[in-house]
C-alpha positions as CSV (number, residue, x, y, z in Angstrom):
1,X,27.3,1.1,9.5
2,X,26.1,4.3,7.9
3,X,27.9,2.8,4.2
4,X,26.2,-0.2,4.6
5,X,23.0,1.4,5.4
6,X,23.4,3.0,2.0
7,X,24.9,-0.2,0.2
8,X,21.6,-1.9,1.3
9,X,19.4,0.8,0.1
10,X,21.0,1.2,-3.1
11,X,20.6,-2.9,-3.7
12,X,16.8,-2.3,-2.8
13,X,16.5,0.1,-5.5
14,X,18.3,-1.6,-8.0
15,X,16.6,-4.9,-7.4
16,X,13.1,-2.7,-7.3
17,X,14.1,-1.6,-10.8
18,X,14.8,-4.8,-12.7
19,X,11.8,-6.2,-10.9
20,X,9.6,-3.2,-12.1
21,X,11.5,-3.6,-15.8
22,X,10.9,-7.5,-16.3
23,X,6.9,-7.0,-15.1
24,X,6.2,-4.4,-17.4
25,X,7.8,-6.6,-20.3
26,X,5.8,-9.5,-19.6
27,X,2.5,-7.6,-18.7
28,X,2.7,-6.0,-22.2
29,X,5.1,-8.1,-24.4
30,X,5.0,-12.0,-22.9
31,X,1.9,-12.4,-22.1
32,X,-1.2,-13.3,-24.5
33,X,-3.8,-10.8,-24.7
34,X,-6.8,-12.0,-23.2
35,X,-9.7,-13.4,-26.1
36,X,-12.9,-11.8,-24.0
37,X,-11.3,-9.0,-22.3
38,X,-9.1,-7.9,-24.6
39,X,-6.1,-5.5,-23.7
40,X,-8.1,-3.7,-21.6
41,X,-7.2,-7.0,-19.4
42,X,-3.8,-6.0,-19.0
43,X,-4.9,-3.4,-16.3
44,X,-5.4,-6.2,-14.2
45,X,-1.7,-6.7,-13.7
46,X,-1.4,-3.3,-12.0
47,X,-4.9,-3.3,-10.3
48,X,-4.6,-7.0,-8.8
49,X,-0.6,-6.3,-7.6
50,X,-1.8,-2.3,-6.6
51,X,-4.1,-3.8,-4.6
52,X,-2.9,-6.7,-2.7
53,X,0.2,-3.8,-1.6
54,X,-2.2,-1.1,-0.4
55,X,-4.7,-3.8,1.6
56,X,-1.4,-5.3,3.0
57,X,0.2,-2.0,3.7
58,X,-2.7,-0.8,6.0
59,X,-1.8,-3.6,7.9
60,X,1.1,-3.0,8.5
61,X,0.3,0.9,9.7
62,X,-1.4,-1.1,12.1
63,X,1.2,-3.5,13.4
64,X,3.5,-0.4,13.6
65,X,1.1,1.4,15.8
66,X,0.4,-1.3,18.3
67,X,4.3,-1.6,18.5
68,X,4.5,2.1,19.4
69,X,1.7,1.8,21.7
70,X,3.8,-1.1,24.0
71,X,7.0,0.4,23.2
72,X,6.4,4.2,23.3
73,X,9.1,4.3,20.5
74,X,8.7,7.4,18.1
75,X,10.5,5.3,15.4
76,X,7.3,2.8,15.6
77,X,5.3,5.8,15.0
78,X,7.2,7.3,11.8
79,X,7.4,3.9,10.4
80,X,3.6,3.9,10.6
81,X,3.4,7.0,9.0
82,X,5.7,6.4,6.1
83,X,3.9,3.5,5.3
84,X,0.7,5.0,5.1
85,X,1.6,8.2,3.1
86,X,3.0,5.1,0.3
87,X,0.0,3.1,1.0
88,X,-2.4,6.0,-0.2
89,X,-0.5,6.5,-3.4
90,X,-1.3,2.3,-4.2
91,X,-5.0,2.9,-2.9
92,X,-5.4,5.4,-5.3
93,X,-4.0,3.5,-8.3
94,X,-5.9,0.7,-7.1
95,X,-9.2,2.4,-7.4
96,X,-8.2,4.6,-10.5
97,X,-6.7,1.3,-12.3
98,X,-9.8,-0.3,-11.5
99,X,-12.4,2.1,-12.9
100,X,-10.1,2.2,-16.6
101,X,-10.6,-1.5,-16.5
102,X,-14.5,-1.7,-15.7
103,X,-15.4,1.1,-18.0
104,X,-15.3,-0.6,-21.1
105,X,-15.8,-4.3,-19.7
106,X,-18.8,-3.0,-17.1
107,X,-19.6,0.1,-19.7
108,X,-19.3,2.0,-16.5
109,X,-16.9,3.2,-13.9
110,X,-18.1,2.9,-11.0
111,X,-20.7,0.5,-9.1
112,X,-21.9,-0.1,-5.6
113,X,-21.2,-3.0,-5.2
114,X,-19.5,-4.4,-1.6
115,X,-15.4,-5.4,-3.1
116,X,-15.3,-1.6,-4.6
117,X,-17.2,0.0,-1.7
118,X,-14.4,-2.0,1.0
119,X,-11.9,-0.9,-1.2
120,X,-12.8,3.3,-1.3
121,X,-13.4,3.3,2.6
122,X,-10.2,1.7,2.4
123,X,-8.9,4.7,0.6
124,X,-10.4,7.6,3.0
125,X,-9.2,5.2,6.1
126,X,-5.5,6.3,4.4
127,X,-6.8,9.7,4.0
128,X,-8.2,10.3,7.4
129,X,-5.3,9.0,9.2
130,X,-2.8,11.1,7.3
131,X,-5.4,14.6,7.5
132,X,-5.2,13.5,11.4
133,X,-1.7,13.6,11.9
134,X,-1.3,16.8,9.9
135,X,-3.7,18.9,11.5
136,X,-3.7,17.5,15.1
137,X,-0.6,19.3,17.0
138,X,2.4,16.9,17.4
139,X,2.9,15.0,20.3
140,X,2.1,11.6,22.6
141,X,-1.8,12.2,21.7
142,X,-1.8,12.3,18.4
143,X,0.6,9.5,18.2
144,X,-1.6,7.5,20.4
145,X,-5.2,8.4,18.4
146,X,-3.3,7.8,15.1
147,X,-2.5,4.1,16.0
148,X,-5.8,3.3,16.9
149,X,-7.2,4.6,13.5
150,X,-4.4,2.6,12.1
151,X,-5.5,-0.3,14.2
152,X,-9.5,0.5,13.4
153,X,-8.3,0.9,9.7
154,X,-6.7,-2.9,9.5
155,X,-9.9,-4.0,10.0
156,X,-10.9,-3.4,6.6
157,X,-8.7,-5.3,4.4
158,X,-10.1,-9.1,5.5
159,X,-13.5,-7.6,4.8
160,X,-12.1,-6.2,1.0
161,X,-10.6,-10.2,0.4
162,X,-13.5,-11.6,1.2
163,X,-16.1,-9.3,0.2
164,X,-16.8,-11.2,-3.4
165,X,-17.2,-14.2,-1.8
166,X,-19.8,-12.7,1.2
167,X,-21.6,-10.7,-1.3
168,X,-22.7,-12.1,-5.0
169,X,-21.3,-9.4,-7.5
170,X,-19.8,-8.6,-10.7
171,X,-16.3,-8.3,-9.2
172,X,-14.4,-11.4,-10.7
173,X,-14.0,-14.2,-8.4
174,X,-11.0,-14.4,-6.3
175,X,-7.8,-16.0,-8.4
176,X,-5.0,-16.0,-5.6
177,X,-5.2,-16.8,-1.7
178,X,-6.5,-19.3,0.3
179,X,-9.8,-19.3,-0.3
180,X,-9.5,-19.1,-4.4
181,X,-11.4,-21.8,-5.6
182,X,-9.9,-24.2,-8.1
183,X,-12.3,-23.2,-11.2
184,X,-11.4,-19.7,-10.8
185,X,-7.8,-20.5,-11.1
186,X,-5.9,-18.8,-13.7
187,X,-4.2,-20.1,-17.0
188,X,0.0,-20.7,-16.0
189,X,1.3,-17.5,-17.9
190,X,-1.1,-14.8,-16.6
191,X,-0.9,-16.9,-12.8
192,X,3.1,-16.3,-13.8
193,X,2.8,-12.9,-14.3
194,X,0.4,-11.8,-11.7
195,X,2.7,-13.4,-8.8
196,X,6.0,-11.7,-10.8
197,X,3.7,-8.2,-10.8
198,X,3.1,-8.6,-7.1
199,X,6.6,-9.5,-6.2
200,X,7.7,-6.6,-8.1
201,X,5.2,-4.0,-6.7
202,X,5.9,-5.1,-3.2
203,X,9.7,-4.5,-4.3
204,X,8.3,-1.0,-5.4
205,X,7.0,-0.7,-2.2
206,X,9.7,-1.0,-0.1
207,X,11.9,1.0,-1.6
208,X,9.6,4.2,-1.4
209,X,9.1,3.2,1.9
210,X,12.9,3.0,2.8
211,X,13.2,6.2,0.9
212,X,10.2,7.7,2.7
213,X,11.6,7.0,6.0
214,X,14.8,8.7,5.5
215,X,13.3,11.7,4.7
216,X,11.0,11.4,8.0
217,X,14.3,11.1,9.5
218,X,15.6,13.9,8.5
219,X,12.4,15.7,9.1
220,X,12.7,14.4,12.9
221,X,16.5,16.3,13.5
222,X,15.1,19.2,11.7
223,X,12.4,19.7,13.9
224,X,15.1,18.7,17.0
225,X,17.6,21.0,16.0
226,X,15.1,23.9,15.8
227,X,13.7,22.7,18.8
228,X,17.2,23.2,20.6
229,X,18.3,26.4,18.8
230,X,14.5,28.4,20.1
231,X,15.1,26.5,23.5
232,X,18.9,26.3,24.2
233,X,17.4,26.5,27.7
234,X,16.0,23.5,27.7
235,X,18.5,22.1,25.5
236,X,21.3,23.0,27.9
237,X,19.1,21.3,30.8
């Protein structure tokens, strides 16, 4: 089991790494540079793919930690965790892409504005959860309060989707979901290589994720182990 465990996490990586390879080519290679934008408008195949992974990631920290809470299953509660600690590295490539790209279309890098305001509480929400479980002493309780920031956290990412719809800004319109209207809809090669971005983010993703949770694994029998060896008493019991 253990060989195929590996087999399957070595595909993961592979396939994250050809996916990764053929998106970069056709961000900066296949696809046409944009006539208003310019190449500045390449940024928006990170931001928009960054994005949709860190929104969809919190999410899942939440889903996680509602599993935990019916189950009482420490493995719901690292799989939380791991996916937050990757989540925070694509909120903060989705905020940093974002201000490259709307400094020299905006001529500024930062505004007020609702969709960017969402999007940095979005951040801190990753922040705050992860600052929580690292000062708060291990245990049930701090397993318990960090699901329901996870859970409080999730609340934010329908609010980010919608926000430049709710709220007239200078965020571009929305291009992909369900609520993208049709005028807004991109041309067929950068649609083609915004959906093959996501795919291969979200393939990015997963495989720090897997590799994030083997290491919180290993964390777990470390801190078992040394558990045992300063309380064989309680081990032997």
């Amino acid at each position: 089991m253990g060989f195929l465990k590996i087999r399957a996490q070595t595909a993961l990586h592979v396939a994250t790494l050809v996916a990764m390879a053929f998106a970069l080519w056709m961000m900066f290679v296949w696809v046409p540079t944009d006539i208003n934008q310019g190449v500045v408008q390449r940024i928006l195949y990170i931001h928009v793919p960054v994005a949709w992974v860190s929104m969809v990631a919190i999410v899942g920290v939440a889903v996680a930690s509602v599993m935990y809470l019916i189950t009482k299953r420490e493995n719901w509660d690292r799989l939380a965790a791991s996916m937050a600690e990757v989540g925070v590295v694509f909120g903060a490539i989705m905020l940093i892409s974002g201000m490259v790209w709307a400094k020299p279309v905006w001529e500024v890098w930062w505004t007020g504005e609702a969709k960017l305001t969402t999007a940095l509480i979005l951040f801190f929400i990753y922040v705050a959860y992860l600052m929580f479980r690292a000062y708060f002493p291990p245990g049930d309780q701090r397993m318990r309060l960090s699901a329901i920031i996870a859970i409080i956290g999730a609340i934010d990412t329908p609010i980010i989707y919608y926000a430049s719809v709710l709220w007239q800004e200078a965020h571009p319109p929305l291009i992909v979901g369900p609520i993208a209207e049709e005028e807004n809809l991109v041309a067929a090669q950068i649609g083609l290589t915004l959906l093959v971005s996501v795919i291969a983010f979200s393939f990015l993703f997963f495989s720090l994720l897997v590799t994030r949770l083997s290491l919180a694994k290993i964390e777990h029998d470390h801190e078992v182990l040394k558990y045992r060896i300063i309380n064989p008493e309680m081990s032997a019991s």
